[in-house]
DRENTIBA-796462 format. One line per 4 residues: number of its first residue (from 1); for each residue x negated, y, z negated of C-alpha. Coordinates in steps of 0.2 Angstrom, whole numbers, always signed. Example, Ala and Ser with C-alpha at 12.3 -4.5 7.8 and 13.67 -1.06 7.14 Angstrom:
BEGIN
1	-62 -22 -39 ~ -68 -5 -36
END
This chain:
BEGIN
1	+727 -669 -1122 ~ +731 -681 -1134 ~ +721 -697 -1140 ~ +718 -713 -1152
5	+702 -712 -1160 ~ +694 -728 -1167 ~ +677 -726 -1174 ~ +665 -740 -1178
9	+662 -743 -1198 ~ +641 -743 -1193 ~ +642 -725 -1189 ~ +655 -719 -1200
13	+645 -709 -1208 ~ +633 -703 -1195 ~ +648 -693 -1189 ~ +654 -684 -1201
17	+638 -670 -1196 ~ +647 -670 -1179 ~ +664 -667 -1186 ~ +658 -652 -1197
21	+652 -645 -1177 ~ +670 -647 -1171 ~ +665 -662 -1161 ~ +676 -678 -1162
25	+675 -696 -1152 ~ +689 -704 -1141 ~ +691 -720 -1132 ~ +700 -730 -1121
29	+714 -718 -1121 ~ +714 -697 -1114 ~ +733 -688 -1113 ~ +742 -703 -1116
33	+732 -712 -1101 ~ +722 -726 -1103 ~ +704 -722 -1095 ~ +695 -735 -1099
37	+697 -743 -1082 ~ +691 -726 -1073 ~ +675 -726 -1083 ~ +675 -743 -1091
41	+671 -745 -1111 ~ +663 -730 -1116 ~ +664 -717 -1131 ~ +670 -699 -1125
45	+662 -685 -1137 ~ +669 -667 -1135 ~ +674 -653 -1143 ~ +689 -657 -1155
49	+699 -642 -1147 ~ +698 -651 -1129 ~ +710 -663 -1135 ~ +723 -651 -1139
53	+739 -656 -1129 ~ +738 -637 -1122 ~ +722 -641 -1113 ~ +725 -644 -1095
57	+708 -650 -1085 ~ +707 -649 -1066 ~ +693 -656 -1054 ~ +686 -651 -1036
61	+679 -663 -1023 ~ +675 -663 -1007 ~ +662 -675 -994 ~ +648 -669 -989
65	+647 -656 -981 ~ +635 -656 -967 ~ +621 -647 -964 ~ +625 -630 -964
69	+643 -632 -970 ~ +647 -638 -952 ~ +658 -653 -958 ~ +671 -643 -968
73	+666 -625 -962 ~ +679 -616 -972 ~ +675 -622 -990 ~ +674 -605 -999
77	+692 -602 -992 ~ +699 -619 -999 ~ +687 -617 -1015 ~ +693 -598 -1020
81	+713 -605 -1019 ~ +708 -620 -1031 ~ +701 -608 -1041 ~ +713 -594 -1039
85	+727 -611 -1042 ~ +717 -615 -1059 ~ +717 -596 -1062 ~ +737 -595 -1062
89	+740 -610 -1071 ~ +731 -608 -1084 ~ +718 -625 -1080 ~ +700 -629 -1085
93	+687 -631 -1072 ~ +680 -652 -1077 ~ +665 -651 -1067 ~ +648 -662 -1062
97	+630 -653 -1057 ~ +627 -669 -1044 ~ +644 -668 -1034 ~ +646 -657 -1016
101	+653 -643 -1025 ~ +649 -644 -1043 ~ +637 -629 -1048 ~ +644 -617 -1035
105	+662 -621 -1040 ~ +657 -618 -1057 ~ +652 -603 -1051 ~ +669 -596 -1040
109	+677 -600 -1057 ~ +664 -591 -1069 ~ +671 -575 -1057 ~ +688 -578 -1059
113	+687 -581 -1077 ~ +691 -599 -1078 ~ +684 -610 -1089 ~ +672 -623 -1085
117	+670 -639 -1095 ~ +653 -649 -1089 ~ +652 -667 -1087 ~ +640 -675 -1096
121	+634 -695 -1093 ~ +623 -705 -1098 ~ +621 -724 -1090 ~ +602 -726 -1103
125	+607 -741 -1112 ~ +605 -736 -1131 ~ +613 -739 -1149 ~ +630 -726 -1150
129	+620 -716 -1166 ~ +609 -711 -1153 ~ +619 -706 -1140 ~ +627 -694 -1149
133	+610 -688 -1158 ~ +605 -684 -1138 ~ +621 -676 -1135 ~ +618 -664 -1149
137	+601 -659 -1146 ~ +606 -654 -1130 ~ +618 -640 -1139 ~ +607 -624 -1144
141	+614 -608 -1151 ~ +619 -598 -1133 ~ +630 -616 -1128 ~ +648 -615 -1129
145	+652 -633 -1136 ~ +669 -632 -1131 ~ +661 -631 -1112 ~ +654 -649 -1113
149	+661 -666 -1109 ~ +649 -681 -1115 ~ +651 -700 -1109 ~ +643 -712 -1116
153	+633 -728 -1107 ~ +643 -743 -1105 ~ +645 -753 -1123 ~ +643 -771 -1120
157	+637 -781 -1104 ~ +647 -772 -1089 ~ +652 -786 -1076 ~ +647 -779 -1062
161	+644 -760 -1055 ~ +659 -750 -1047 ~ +656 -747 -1030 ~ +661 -728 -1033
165	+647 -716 -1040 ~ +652 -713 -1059 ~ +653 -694 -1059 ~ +667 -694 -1047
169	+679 -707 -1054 ~ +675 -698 -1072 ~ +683 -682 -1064 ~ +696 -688 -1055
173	+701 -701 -1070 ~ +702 -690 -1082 ~ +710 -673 -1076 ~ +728 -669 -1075
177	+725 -661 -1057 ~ +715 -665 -1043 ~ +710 -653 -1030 ~ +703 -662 -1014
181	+696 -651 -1001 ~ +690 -663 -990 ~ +689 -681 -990 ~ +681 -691 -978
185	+690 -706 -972 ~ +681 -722 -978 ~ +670 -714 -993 ~ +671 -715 -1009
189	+682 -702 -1012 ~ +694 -708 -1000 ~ +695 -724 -1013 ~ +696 -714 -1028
193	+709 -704 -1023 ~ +720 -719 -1015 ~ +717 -726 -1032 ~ +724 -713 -1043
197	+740 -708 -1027 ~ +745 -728 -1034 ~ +743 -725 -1052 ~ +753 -710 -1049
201	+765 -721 -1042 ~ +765 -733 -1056 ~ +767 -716 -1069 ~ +751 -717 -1075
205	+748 -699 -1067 ~ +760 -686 -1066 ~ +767 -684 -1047 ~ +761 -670 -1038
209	+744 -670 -1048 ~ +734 -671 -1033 ~ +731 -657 -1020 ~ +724 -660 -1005
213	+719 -648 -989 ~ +726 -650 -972 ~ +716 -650 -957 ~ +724 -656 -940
217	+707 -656 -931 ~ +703 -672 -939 ~ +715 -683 -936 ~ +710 -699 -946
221	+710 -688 -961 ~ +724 -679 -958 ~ +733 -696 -954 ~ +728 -702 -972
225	+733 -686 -982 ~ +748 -686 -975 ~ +754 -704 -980 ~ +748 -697 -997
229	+760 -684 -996 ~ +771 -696 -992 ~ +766 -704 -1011 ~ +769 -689 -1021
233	+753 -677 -1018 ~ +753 -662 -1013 ~ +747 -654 -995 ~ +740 -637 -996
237	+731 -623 -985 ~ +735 -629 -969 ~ +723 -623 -956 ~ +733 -612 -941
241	+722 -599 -941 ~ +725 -597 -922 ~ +743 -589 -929 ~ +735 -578 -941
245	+721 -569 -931 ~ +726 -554 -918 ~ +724 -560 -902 ~ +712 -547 -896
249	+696 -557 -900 ~ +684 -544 -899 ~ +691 -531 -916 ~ +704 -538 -928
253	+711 -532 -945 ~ +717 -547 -955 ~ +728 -544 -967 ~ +739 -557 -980
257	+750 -552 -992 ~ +736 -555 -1008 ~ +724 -541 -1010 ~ +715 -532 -999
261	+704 -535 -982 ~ +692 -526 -975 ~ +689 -520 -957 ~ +684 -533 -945
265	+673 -533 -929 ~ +663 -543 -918 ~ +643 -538 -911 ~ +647 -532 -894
269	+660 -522 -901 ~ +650 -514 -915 ~ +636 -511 -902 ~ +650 -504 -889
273	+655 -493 -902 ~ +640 -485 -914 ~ +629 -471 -907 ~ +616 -482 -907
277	+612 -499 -913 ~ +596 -493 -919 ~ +604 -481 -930 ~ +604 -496 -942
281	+592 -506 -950 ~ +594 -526 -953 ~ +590 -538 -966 ~ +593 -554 -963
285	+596 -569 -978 ~ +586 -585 -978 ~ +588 -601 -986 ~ +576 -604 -1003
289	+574 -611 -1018 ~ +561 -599 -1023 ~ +563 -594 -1041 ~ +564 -575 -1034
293	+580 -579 -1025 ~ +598 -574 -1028 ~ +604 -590 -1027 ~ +592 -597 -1042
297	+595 -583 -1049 ~ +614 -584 -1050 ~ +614 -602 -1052 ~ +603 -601 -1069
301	+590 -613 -1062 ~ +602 -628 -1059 ~ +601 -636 -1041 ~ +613 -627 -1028
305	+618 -627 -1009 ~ +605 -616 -1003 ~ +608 -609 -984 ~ +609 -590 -978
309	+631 -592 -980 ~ +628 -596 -998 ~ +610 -583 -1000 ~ +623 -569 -992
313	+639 -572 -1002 ~ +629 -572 -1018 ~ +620 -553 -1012 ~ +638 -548 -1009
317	+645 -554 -1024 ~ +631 -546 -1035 ~ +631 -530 -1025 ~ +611 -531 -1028
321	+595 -535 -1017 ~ +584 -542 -1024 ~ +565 -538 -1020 ~ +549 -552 -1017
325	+532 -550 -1019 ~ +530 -563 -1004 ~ +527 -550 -991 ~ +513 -538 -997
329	+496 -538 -1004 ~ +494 -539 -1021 ~ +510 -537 -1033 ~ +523 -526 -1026
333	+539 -533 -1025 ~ +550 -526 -1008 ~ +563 -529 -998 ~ +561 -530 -978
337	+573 -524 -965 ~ +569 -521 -946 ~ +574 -507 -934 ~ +577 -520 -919
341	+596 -520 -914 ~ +602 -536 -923 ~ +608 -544 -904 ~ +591 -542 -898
345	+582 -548 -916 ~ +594 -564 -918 ~ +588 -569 -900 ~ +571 -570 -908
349	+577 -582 -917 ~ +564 -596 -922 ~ +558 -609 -931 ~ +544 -606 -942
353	+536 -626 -944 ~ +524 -620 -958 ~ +535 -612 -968 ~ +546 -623 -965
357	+562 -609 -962 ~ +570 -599 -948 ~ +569 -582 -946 ~ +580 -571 -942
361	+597 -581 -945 ~ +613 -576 -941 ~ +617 -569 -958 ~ +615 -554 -967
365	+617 -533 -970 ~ +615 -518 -958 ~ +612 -501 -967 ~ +610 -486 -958
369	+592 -479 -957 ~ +594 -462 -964 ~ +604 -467 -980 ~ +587 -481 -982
373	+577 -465 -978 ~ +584 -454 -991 ~ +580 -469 -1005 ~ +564 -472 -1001
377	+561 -484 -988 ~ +548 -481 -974 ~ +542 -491 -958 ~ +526 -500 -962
381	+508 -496 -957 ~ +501 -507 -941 ~ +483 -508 -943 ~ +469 -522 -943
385	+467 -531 -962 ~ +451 -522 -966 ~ +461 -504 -963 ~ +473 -508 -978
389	+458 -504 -991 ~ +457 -486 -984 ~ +473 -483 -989 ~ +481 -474 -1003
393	+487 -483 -1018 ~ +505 -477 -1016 ~ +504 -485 -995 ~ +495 -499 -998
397	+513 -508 -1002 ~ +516 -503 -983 ~ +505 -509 -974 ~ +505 -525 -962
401	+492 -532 -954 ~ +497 -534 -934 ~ +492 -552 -932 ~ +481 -561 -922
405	+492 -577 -915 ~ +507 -565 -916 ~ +511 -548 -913 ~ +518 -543 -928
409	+522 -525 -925 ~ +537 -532 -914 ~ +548 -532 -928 ~ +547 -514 -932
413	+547 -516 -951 ~ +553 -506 -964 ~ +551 -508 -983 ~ +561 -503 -998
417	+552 -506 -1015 ~ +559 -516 -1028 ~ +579 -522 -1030 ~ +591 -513 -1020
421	+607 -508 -1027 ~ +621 -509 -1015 ~ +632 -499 -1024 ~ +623 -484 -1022
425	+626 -482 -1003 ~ +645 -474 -995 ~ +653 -488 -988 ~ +651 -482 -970
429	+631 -484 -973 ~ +633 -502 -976 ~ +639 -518 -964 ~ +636 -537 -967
433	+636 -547 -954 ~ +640 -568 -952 ~ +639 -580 -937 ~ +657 -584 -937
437	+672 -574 -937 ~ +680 -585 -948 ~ +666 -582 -961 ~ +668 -563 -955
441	+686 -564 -963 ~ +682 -574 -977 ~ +668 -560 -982 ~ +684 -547 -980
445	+693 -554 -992 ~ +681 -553 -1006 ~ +669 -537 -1002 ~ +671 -520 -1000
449	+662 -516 -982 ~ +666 -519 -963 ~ +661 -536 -959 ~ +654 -541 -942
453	+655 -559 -934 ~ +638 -561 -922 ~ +646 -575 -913 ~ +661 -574 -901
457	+675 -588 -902
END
């Protein structure tokens, strides 16, 4: 990128620290284009080598998704080709923690070894020596500063407030590419992105900068990307998947031409065919924000889309579960898994109102109970809560009280202590299960195990 930098005579001296740190100020103009009517009259502070004209930036939105992803169900799909698009082309991620996708698109590219370059705002009114002295004391010694993107607060009296959250039309007004997954017709992305299709047209962006998904089941969006398209963006991932999956329902093998896919099958056919569904024990994913989770722990902290989809990708993709101390007495941190056949535990399922979570969700891993056996894992000890102090040390992490309002010993737990690593099973000792056997496919493309879908088309 290439830019014009003006800088004020009142801090001319309080940048030259910044300059020795690589860090430079732009304005008003960003590859040629003038942002200033994106973003309004604020300083940009970055990393000198961001506005090299090699530096391509690309950005990823999408509407919300719904609870449970139900609004745009397919989102990891869409989000690995952006990223795998970025990957190719040799882009930068520009993200922003507070958008739909921000932190876990930061994550897909952190996997595909794409760079991510965080947006940083600040709408506190204060003096521009200031702003920058924040920006740097939010640098330590483990930060790549070429990985962050600071905007400063509005300079002078702003006439009135756009109607358009500021993070997104900082993304979409600065990139050189635009990856829209989904965008919901009268929302503010639908107007940012109608915004830069008529800059495009006047040559202020480059045609075919912005990328957006197809999907014919909604046909007011669908209507509206395509008179896009008709403008110079670019429709992509068009959703046939009807075409693409064997007509046999029941067991499929989807395969494309990129990479490899694992072997595909539904419950009843899984049940059909094993010697015994009880040959297997379950573990189902949950949705937290415990600080014990995978997903805080992938995320670093940062605010995430927490559901049993996102908690179960995250185990699959570290190959790792990992223990809580949340279910025993004392210290002992364990996994739990129960030797109820999953068709029969998933029609347990229930709402838990004072912990404020389902059990049993749809979601999850199957091992088989002899490859647990031979690591350690044993079925817990019923008993009454006073019988737990006549235990041995080494079984106290075992035991479970049977319950007074519930009958606890239903659930034929078992128990693993501390993290489990997935990598130490064969392959044929390992399945993971999801609701949907578009999520079922999904799950092939990326992991190394059979996948089964718990809910029939």
């Amino acid at each position: 990128m290439q830019n014009d930098l003006l800088f004020p005579d009142e801090v001319e001296s309080f940048l030259r620290p910044i300059e020795r740190l690589g860090f430079t100020l732009a304005r008003d103009k960003i590859a040629h284009r003038h942002v200033s009517g994106w973003i309004g009259s604020r300083w940009i502070l970055c990393h000198a080598s961001l506005l090299r004209a090699s530096i391509r930036l690309a950005t990823i939105v999408c509407s919300r998704l719904g609870r449970w992803q139900q609004r745009v169900p397919r989102w990891p799909q869409l989000l690995e080709l952006a990223i795998r698009d970025m990957q190719l082309n040799d882009f930068q991620l520009l993200y922003h923690p507070e958008t739909t996708l921000g932190n876990t698109a930061q994550e897909f590219a952190h996997r595909a070894g794409v760079r991510s370059v965080e947006l940083k705002l600040s709408q506190t009114r204060q003096e521009l020596a200031s702003w920058i002295k924040n920006c740097l004391e939010q640098i330590d010694d483990s930060t790549d500063p070429s990985c962050l993107l600071f905007v400063s607060p509005a300079l002078g009296a702003e006439t009135a407030r756009a109607a358009e959250p500021l993070h997104d039309s900082t993304l979409i007004g600065l990139v050189d590419r635009v990856f829209g997954l989904s965008i919901r017709k009268g929302g503010n992305l639908e107007r940012l992105i109608e915004r830069r299709i008529m800059e495009q047209d006047a040559e202020c962006f480059s045609v075919g900068s912005v990328f957006l998904a197809i999907d014919q089941s909604k046909p007011k969006e669908y209507a509206q990307v395509r008179n896009w398209m008709d403008r110079g963006a670019v429709g992509w991932h068009v959703f046939d998947f009807d075409k693409t999956l064997s007509s046999d329902s029941s067991c499929a093998f989807h395969c494309e031409n990129q990479g490899g896919h694992q072997f595909c099958l539904s419950l009843s056919t899984f049940d059909a065919g094993a010697t015994g569904s009880t040959d297997w024990l379950a573990h189902c994913t949950r949705t937290s924000n415990s600080s014990e989770t995978v997903a805080d722990a992938l995320h670093r902290g940062r605010t995430a889309i927490a559901s049993p989809w996102i908690s179960l990708n995250q185990i699959c993709a570290q190959k790792r579960l990992v223990a809580s101390s949340q279910l025993t007495q004392g210290d002992h941190r364990c996994l739990s898994f129960s030797a109820v056949g999953l068709e029969e535990l998933l029609s347990r399922r229930v709402f838990r109102s004072h912990l404020g979570r389902w059990d049993w969700e749809p979601y999850g891993l199957l091992i088989r109970r002899s490859a647990l056996a031979e690591m350690g894992c044993r079925p817990v000890i019923y008993g009454e809560p006073g019988e737990r102090d006549n235990l041995a040390v080494a079984e106290k992490p075992f035991f479970q009280a049977r319950g007074k309002t519930m009958d606890w010993t239903q659930e034929q737990e078992w128990r693993f202590l501390g993290d489990l690593d997935l990598n130490k099973f064969n392959r044929n000792d390992l399945r993971i299960f999801a609701e949907t056997r578009d999520q079922a496919y999904q799950l092939s493309r990326s992991y190394p195990w059979t996948v089964i879908w718990v809910r029939d088309p």
